[in-house]
PAGUFI-459906 format. One record per residue (C-alpha): residue number from 1; x, y, z. Coordinates in Angstrom, 1 decimal. Layout:
BEGIN
[NUM [X Y Z]]
...
! end
This chain:
BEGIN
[1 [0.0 0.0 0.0]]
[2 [2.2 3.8 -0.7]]
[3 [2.5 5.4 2.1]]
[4 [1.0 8.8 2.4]]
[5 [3.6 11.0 4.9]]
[6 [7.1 11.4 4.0]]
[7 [9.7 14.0 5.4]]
[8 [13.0 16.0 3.9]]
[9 [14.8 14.1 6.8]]
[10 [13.6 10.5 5.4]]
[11 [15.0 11.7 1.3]]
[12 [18.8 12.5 3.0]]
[13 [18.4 9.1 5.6]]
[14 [17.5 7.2 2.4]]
[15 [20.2 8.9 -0.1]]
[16 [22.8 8.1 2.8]]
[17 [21.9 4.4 3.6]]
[18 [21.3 2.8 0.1]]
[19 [23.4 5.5 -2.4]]
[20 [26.2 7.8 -0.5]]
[21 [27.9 4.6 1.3]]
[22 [31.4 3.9 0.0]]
[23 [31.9 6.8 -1.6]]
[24 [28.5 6.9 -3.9]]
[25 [29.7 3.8 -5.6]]
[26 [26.9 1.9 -3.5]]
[27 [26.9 -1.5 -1.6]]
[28 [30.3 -4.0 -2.3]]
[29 [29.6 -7.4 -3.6]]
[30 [25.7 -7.6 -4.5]]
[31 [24.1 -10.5 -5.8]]
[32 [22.9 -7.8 -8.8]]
[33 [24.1 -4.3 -9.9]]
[34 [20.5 -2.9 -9.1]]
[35 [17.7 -3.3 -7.3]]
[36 [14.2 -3.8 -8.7]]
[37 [11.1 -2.9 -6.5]]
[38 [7.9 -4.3 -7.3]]
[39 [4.7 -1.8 -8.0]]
[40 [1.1 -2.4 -8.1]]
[41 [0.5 0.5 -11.3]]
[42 [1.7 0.0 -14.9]]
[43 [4.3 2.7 -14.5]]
[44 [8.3 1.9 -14.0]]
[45 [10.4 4.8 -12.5]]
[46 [14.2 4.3 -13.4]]
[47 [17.1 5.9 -11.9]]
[48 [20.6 4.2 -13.7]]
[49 [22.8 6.9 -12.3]]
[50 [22.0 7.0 -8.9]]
[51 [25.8 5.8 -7.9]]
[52 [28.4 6.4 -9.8]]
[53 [29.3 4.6 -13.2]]
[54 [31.4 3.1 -15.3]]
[55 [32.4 3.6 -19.0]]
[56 [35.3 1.6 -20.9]]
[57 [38.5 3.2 -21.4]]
[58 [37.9 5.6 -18.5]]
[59 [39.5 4.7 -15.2]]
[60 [37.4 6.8 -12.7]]
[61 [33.7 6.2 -12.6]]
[62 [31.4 9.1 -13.9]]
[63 [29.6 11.1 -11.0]]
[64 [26.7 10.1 -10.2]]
[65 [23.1 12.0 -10.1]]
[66 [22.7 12.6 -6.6]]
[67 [18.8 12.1 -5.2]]
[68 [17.6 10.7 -8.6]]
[69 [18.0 6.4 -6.6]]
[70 [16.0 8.3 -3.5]]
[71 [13.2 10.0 -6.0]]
[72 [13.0 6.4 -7.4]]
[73 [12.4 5.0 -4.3]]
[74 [10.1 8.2 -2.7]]
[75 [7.9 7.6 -6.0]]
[76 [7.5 3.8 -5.5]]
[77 [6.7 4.4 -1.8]]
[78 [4.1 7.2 -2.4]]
[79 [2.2 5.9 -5.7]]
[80 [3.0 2.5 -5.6]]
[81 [4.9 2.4 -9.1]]
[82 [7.6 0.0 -10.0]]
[83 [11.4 1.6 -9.7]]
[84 [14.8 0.3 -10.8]]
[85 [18.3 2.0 -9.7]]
[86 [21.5 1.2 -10.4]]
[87 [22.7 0.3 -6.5]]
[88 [26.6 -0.6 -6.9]]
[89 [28.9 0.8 -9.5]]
[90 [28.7 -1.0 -12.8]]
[91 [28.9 -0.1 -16.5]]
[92 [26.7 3.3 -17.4]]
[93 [22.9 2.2 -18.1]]
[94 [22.4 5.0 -20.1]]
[95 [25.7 4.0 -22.5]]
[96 [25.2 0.6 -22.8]]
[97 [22.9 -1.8 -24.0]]
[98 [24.2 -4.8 -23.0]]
[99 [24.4 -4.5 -19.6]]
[100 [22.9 -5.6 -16.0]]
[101 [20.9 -3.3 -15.6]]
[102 [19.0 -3.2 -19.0]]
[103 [18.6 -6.8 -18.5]]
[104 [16.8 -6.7 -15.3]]
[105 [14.7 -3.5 -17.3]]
[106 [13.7 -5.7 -19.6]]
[107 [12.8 -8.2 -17.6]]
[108 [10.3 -5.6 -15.1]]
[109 [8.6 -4.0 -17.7]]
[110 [8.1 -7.4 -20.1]]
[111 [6.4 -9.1 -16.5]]
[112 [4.4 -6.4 -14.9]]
[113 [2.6 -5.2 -18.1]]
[114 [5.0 -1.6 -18.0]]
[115 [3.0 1.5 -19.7]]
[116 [5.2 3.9 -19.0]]
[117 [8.7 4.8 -18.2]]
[118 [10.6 7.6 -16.6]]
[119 [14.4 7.9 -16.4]]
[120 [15.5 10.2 -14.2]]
[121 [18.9 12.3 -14.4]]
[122 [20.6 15.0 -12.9]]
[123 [21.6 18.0 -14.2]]
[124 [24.4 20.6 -12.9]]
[125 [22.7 23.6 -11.4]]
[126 [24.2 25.8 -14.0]]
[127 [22.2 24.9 -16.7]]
[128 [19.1 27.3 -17.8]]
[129 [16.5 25.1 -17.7]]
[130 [14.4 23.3 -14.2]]
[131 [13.4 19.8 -16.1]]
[132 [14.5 19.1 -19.4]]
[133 [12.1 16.4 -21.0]]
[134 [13.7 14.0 -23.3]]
[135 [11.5 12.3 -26.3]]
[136 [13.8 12.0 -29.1]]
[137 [12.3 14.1 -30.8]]
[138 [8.8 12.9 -30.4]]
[139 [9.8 9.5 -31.0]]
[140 [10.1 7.6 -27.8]]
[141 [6.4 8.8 -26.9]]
[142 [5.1 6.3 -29.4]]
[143 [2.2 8.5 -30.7]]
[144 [1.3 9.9 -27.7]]
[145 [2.4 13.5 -27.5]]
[146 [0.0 14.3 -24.4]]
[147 [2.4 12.2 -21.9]]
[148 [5.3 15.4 -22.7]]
[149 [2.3 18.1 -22.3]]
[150 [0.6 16.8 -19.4]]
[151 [4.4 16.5 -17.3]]
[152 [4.8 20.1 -18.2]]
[153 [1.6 21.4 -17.3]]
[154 [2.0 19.2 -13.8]]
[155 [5.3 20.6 -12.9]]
[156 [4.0 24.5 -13.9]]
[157 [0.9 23.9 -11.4]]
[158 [3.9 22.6 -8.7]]
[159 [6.2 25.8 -9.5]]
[160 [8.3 24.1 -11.6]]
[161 [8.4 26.8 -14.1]]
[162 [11.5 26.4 -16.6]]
[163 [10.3 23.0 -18.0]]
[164 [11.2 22.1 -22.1]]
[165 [11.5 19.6 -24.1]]
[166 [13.8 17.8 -25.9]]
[167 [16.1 21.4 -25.2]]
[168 [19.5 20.4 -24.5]]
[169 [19.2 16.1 -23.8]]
[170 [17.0 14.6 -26.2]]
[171 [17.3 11.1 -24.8]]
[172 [18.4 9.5 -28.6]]
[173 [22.2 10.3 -28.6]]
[174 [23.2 7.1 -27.8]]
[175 [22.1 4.1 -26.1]]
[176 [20.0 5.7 -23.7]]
[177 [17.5 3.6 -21.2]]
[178 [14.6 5.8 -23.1]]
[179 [16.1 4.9 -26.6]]
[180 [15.5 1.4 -25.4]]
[181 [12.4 1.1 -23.7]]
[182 [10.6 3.0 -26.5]]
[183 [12.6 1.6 -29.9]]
[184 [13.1 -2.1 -28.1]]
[185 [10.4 -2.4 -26.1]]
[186 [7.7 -0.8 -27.4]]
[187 [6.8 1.3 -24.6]]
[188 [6.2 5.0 -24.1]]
[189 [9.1 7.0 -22.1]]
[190 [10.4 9.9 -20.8]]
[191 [13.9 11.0 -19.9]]
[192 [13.7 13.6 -17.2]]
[193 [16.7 15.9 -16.7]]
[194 [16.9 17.5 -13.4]]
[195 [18.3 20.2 -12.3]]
[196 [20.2 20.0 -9.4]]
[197 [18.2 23.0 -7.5]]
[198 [14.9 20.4 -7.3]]
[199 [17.3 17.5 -6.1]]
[200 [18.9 18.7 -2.9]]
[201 [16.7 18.5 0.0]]
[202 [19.4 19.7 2.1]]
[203 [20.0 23.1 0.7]]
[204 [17.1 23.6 -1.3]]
[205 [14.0 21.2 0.7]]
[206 [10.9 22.9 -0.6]]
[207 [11.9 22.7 -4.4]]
[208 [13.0 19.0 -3.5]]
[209 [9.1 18.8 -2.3]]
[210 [8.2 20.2 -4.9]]
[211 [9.2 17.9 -6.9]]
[212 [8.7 14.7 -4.9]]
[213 [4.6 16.0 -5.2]]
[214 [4.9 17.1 -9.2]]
[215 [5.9 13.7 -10.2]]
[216 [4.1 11.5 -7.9]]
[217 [0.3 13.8 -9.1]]
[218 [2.0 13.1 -12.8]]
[219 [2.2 9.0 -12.0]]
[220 [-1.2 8.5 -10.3]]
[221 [-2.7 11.1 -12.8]]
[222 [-1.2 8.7 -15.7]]
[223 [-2.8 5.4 -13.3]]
[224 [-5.4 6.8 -12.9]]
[225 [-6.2 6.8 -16.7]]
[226 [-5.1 3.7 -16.9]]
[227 [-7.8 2.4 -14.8]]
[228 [-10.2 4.1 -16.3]]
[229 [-9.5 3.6 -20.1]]
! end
């Protein structure tokens, strides 16, 4: 059942225990490279950066998106969607196909019935905009233009003002988790770039709040019409 009550001090105790430990490169010697939990609604929130990465040829890990593993987790616990994150650093999701964590993506969204993805990133607080939505171009919506408009409409009635799409990260460059899901799969997605003002509770807690409320209204607004046809 998701829970209804959640606190700024519960999104920093969950970002330290399952994503900061060892240096953001998660827990040592897992069984898997992520963790999958299980939903009751057709939607699949994934966060492959939430520790750092890996990418071949490159000897330190990529940074990884700090707060996007604890959204994940928030967003399965309040609306009772299906998450994946990446929880111990492996090869970058979002460069590689043929990986881990794609396989166990696969695997969620081809047994639960998955209508929906969103793939959530971070972006550096310099940058101009507050979400960047990613749909190559259109493409990874899969005829369905409304699931772009209805996110930005959601976040503007939050305060989330500065939301585009497909403005700097269109999600198509290269083997992305929403090139994948949409091209592969044949399911609608979203690649959500996030500025790093709306994902640090500890600075910033009422734009992380934000936030946490935009996209959870967005999911059960999405089951919602699920349910109902």
């Amino acid at each position: 059942m998701p829970v209804a009550q959640w606190t700024i001090q519960d999104a920093i105790a969950t970002e330290c225990e399952f994503f900061a430990v060892n240096g953001y490169r998660g827990a040592q010697g897992r069984e898997t490279v992520y963790t999958v939990l299980q939903g009751k609604v057709p939607v699949l929130v994934s966060a492959p950066h939430a520790v750092k990465h890996l990418r071949a040829g490159v000897v330190e890990p990529k940074e990884e998106d700090e707060y996007t593993g604890t959204l994940a987790r928030l967003l399965h616990a309040l609306t009772g969607c299906h998450a994946i994150y990446l929880a111990s650093c492996d090869l970058d999701p979002n460069f590689y196909d043929d990986c881990a964590y794609k396989a166990g993506l696969r695997d969620l969204v081809a047994r639960n019935g998955i209508e929906l993805v969103l793939d959530l990133h971070g972006s550096a607080i310099w940058r101009t905009y507050d979400i960047d939505i990613g749909t190559c171009h259109g493409k990874a919506l899969l005829g369905r233009p409304e699931l772009a408009a209805r996110l930005v409409e959601c976040c503007k009635r939050h305060g989330i003002n500065e939301v585009y799409v497909d403005h700097t990260f269109s999600g198509c460059g290269q083997p992305t988790v929403t090139r994948l899901v949409s091209r592969n799969l044949g399911v609608p997605a979203l690649q959500l770039e996030i500025n790093k003002r709306w994902r640090d509770p500890e600075k910033h807690p009422e734009q992380f709040r934000a936030l946490v409320e935009c996209l959870a209204a967005y999911i059960r607004d999405d089951a919602n019409r699920v349910d109902t046809g």
